[in-house]
C-alpha positions in Angstrom: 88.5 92.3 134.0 88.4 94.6 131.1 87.9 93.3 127.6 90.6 94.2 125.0 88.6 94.7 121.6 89.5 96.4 118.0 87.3 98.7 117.0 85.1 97.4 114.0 83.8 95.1 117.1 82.5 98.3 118.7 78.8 97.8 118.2 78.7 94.5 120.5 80.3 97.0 123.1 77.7 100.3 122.9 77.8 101.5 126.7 80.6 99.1 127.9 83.9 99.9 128.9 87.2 98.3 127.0 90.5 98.5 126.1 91.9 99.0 122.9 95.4 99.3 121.9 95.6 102.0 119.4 97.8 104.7 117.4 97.2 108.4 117.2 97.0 109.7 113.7 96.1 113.4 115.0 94.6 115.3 117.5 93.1 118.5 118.4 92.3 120.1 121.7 90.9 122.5 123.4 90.8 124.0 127.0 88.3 121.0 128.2 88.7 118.8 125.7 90.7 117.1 123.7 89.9 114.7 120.4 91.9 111.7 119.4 91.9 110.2 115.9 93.3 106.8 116.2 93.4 103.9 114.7 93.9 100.2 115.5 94.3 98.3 112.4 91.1 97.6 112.4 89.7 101.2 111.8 89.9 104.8 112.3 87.9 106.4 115.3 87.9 109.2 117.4 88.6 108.9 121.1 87.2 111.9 123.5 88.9 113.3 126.5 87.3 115.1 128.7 89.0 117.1 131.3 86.2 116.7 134.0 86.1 113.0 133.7 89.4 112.0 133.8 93.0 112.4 135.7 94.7 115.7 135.0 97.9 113.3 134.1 95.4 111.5 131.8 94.6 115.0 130.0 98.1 116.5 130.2 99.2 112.9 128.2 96.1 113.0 126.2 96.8 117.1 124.9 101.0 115.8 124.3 100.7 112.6 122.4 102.7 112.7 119.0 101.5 111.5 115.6 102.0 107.8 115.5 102.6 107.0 119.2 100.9 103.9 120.3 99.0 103.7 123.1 96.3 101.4 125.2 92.9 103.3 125.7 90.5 102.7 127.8 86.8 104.1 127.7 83.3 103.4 127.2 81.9 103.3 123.2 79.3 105.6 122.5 77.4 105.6 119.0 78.6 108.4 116.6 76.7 109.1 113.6 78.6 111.9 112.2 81.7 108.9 112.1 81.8 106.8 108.9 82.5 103.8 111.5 79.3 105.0 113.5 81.5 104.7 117.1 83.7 106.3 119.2 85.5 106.0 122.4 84.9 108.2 125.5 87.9 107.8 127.1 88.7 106.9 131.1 92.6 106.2 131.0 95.5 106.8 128.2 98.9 104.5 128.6 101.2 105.1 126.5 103.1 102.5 125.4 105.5 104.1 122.9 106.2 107.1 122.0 106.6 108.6 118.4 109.8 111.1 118.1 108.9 113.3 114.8 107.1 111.0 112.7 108.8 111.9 108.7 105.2 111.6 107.5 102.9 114.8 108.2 99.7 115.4 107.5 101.1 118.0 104.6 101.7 117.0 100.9 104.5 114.7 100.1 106.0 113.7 97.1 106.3 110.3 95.9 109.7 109.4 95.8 110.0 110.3 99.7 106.7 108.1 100.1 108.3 105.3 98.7 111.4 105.7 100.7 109.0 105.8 103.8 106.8 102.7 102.1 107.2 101.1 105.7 105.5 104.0 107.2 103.2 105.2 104.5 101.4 101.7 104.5 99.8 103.3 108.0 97.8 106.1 105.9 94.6 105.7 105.5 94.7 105.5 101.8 97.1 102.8 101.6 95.2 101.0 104.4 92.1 100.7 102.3 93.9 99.9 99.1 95.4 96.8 101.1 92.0 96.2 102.4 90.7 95.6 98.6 94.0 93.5 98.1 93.0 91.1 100.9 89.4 91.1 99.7 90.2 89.9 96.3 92.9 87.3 97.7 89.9 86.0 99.8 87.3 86.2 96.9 89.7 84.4 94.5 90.4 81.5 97.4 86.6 81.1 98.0 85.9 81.3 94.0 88.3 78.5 93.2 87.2 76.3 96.3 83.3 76.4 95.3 84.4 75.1 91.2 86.4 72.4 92.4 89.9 73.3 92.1 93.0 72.7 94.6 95.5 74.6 95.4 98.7 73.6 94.1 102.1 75.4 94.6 104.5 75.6 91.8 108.3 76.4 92.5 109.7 80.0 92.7 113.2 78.7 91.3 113.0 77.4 87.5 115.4 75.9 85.4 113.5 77.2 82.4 111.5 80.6 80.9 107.9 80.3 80.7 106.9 83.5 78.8 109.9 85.7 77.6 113.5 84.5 78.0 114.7 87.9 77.7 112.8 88.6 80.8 114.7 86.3 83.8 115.8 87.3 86.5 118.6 84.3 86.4 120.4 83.2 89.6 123.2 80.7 90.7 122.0 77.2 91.8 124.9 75.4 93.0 126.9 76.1 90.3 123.7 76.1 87.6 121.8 78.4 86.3 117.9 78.9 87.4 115.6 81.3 87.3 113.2 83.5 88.8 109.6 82.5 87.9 107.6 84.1 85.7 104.5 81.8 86.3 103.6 78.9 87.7 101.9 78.0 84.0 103.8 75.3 83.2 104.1 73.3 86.6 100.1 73.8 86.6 99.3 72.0 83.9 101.5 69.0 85.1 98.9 69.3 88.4 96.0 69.9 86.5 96.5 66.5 84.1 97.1 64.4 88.2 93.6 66.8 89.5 91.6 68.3 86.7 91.4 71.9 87.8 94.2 73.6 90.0 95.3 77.0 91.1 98.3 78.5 92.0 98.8 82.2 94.2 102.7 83.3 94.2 105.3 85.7 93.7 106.4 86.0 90.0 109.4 88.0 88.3 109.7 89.3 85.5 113.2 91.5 84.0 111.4 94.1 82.0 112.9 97.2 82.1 109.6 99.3 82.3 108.8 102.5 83.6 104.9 102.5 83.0 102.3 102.9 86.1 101.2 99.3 85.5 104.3 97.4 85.3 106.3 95.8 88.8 109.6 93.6 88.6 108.0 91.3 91.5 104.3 91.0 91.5 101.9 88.4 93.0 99.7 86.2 90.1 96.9 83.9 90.1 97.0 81.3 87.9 94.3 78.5 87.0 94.4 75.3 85.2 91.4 72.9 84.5 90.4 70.2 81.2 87.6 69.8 78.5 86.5 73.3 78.7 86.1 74.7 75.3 87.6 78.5 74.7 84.1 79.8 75.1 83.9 77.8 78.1 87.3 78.9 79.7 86.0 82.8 79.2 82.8 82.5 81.2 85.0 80.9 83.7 87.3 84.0 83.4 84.4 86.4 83.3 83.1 84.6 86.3 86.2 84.5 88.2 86.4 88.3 87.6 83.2 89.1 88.7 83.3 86.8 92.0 86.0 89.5 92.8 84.9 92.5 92.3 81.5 91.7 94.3 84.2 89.9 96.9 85.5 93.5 97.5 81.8 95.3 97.6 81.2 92.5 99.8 84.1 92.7 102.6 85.7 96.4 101.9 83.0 98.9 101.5 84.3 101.2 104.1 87.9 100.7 102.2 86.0 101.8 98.5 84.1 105.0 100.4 87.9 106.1 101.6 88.7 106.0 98.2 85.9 107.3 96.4 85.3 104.8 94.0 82.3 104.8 92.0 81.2 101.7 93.4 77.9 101.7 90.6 80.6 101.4 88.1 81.8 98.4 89.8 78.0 97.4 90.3 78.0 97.9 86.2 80.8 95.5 85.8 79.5 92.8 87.7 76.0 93.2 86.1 76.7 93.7 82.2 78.3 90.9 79.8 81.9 91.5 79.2 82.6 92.2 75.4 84.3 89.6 73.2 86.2 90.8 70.1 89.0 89.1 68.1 92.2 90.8 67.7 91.4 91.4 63.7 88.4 92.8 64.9 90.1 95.4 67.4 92.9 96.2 64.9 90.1 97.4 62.6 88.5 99.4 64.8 92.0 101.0 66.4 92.7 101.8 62.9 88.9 103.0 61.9 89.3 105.7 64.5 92.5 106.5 64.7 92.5 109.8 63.3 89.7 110.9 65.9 90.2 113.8 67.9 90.0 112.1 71.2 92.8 109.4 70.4 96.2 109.0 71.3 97.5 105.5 70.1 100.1 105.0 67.0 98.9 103.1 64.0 99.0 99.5 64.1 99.3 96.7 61.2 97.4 93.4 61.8 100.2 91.5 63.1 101.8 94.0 65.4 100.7 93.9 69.3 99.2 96.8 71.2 100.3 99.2 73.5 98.7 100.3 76.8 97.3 103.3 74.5 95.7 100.6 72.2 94.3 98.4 75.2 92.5 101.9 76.8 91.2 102.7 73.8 89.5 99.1 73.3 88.1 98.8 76.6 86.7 102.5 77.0 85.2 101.9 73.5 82.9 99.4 74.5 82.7 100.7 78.8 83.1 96.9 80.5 85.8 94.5 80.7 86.8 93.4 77.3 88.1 90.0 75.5 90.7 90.5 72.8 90.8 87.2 71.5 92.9 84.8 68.7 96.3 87.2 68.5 98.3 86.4 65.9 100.4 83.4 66.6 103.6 85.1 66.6 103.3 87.5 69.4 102.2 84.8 71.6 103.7 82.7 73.8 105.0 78.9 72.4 102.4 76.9 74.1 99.5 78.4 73.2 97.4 76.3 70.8 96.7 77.3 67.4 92.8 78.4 66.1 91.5 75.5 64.4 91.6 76.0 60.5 94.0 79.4 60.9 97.9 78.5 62.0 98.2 82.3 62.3 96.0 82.8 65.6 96.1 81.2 68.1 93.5 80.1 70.8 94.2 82.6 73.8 92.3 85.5 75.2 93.3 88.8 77.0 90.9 90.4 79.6 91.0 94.6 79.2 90.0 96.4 82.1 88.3 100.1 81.3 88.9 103.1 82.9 92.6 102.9 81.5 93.5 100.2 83.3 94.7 97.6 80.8 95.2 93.5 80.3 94.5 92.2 84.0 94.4 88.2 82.8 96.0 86.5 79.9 94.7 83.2 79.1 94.7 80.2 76.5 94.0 77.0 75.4 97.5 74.8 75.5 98.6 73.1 72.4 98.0 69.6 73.2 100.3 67.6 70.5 103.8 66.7 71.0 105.4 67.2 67.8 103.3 70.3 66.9 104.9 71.8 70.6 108.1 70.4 70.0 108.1 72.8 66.8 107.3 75.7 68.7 109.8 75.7 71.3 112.6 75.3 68.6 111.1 78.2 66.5 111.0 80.2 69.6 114.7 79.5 69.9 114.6 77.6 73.2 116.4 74.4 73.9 113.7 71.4 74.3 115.9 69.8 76.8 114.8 72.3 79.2 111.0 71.4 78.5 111.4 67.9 78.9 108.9 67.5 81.5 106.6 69.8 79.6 107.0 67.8 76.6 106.4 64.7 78.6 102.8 65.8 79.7 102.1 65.8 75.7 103.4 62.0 75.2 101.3 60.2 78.4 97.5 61.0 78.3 97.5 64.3 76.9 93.9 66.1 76.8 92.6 69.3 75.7 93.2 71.8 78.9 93.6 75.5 78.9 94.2 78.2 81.7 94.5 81.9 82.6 96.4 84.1 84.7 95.1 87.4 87.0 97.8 89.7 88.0 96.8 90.5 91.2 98.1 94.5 91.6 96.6 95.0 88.4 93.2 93.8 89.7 93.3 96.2 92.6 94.5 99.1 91.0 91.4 98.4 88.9 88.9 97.7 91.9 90.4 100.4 94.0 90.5 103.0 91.0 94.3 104.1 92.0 96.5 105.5 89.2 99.6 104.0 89.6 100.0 99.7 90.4 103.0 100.7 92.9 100.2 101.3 95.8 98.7 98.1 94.8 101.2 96.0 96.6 103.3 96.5 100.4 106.5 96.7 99.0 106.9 97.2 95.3 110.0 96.6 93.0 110.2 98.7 90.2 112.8 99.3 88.0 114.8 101.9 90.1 113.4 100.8 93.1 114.5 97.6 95.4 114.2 99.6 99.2 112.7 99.7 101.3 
């Protein structure tokens, strides 16, 4: 009986016959031959049909196949060097199982609001193949990072009855006759695991209502969030740092092939892992935004100590120094509520956010969590949101409190980074944006 493979198993199979199930991408023929690129899922390969060795219904199928019809072929594998898998298929026997009536994506240019509208169909290129590739690699990295430094996973709800960043950002909903929310992280319901477990992790869907246009912002995107105790803020930044770097190695580790598609510059990557990442306080950075903000190469608008930064600001700060950058202790004000105050300064507080270079901006946000009830309490009120709907929060401050911070990674924004794409709407399958809830 014939064994049904994929093709990245091909080199267990050099001068056997199989059968793979398979769709054509292209094809080209000539009088004797005819080439098929195809791919499984698995990989792109090329499958060779030679008229002498097969059926002439075989070659007359082989010759009329349409992009995107899917097929079962069967032939021996053969090493190919000229291939960037290294195999290809000399094929016996074509069936086709369906058949593809004008496929709306052709190999010419197409512009991207008719990709989008074929997102169900464009996901097949091999682009977007590899970018979900380096997706998949980072989820596994992250699952294997967290497992080896003693955290559990623990699941936080996607329906909230309270805001955990910005109120003004909720997608709100109707919940038997009360209102809820859409989360916008699992923060808060972490730290209530992480005081039963010591160090947790959560990997969901989160929302957030901003009405943003920019290349990195989604409505829906996926985040990973982390809780743990005692660490100091030092301590909680190698962890980050860490974390980051488990990643991007994850990805050189298990999608290569997926980089090489799309021509990263896999020694910058290589860089990243290898060289410290800068820390700098957000004092610090202001200074320096505002030492060279008359330069020619610039583009950012001034800032005051006090105001926040722009994505012009962030790629400034991280393509200053060339690695992943800490921006750390922002004022007080532009943070969220929970975030615990620098020791001997009520102005900043004790939180970190993690710039990416290359213009790719803040891919985590992370902080150390005010631990004192009354100081908390404060903070919620000044922030003008009602403490009854933080009573559980509160409560984790009145039974055993101890010092615990955390972090979040927004996980498109890491793979537009690793994957060195330009726009964080090919970082996910099917991305919301602001104009954009189909397909």
């Amino acid at each position: 009986m014939l064994k049904t493979i994929t093709m990245n198993q091909a080199k267990d199979y050099v001068g056997q016959t199989v059968k793979i199930g398979a769709w054509v991408t292209n094809k080209r023929s000539s009088g004797k031959i005819a080439f098929l690129q195809l791919r499984d899922g698995k990989a792109y390969f090329q499958g060779i049909v030679v008229k002498a060795d097969v059926s002439e219904e075989t070659f007359e199928l082989a010759k009329g196949l349409t992009q995107e019809s899917s097929v079962f072929v069967t032939g021996v594998v053969q090493e190919d060097t000229r291939s960037k898998l290294g195999y290809e298929l000399l094929v016996k026997d074509i069936e086709l199982i369906g058949e593809s009536h004008e496929y709306p994506i052709t190999p010419k240019e197409h512009g991207t609001d008719f990709l989008m509208d074929h997102r169900h169909l464009w996901l097949r290129s091999t682009k977007q193949h590899a970018i979900m590739e380096i997706r998949n690699a980072i989820i596994y990295a992250s699952y294997e990072f967290f497992d080896k430094n003693g955290f559990i996973k623990f699941d936080s709800p996607i329906l909230s009855g309270n805001a955990a960043e910005d109120s003004t950002e909720l997608f709100e909903t109707d919940y038997f006759g009360e209102p809820a929310f859409l989360t916008q992280s699992g923060q808060l319901y972490l730290e209530a695991g992480a005081m039963a477990f010591g160090r947790v992790f959560d990997f969901g869907p989160v929302f957030r209502a901003e009405k943003s246009k920019t290349r990195r912002h989604l409505t829906e995107f996926w985040m990973m969030d982390a809780e743990y105790l005692y660490l100091t803020h030092d301590e909680s930044l190698d962890l980050q740092e860490a974390y980051v770097k488990a990643l991007i190695q994850g990805v050189l580790d298990r999608a290569p092939h997926a980089l090489e598609t799309l021509e990263r510059d896999t020694e910058l990557l290589k860089k990243y892992i290898s060289e410290p990442f800068k820390r700098i306080t957000y004092d610090e950075a202001i200074d320096l935004l505002q030492a060279h903000e008359n330069d020619e190469d610039t583009d950012y608008e001034h800032l005051e100590h006090g105001d926040d930064f722009g994505s012009p600001h962030e790629t400034w700060i991280s393509n200053h120094f060339g690695v992943p950058t800490f921006v750390i202790n922002y004022p007080t004000e532009i943070k969220a509520f929970y975030m615990k105050p620098v020791p001997g300064n009520e102005s900043r507080v004790l939180c970190a956010d993690l710039l990416a270079p290359e213009g790719y901006g803040e891919v985590i946000g992370g902080s150390e969590r005010e631990t004192d009830y009354d100081k908390l309490l404060d903070r919620i009120k000044s922030n003008g949101l009602n403490p009854d709907d933080y009573a559980f929060y509160l409560d984790l401050r009145k039974f055993g409190s101890v010092p615990h911070s955390g972090f979040g990674l927004g996980l498109e924004r890491m793979v537009t980074f690793v994957a060195g794409t330009k726009h964080i709407r090919e970082a996910i399958p099917f991305p919301r944006l602001l104009n954009r809830i189909y397909p």
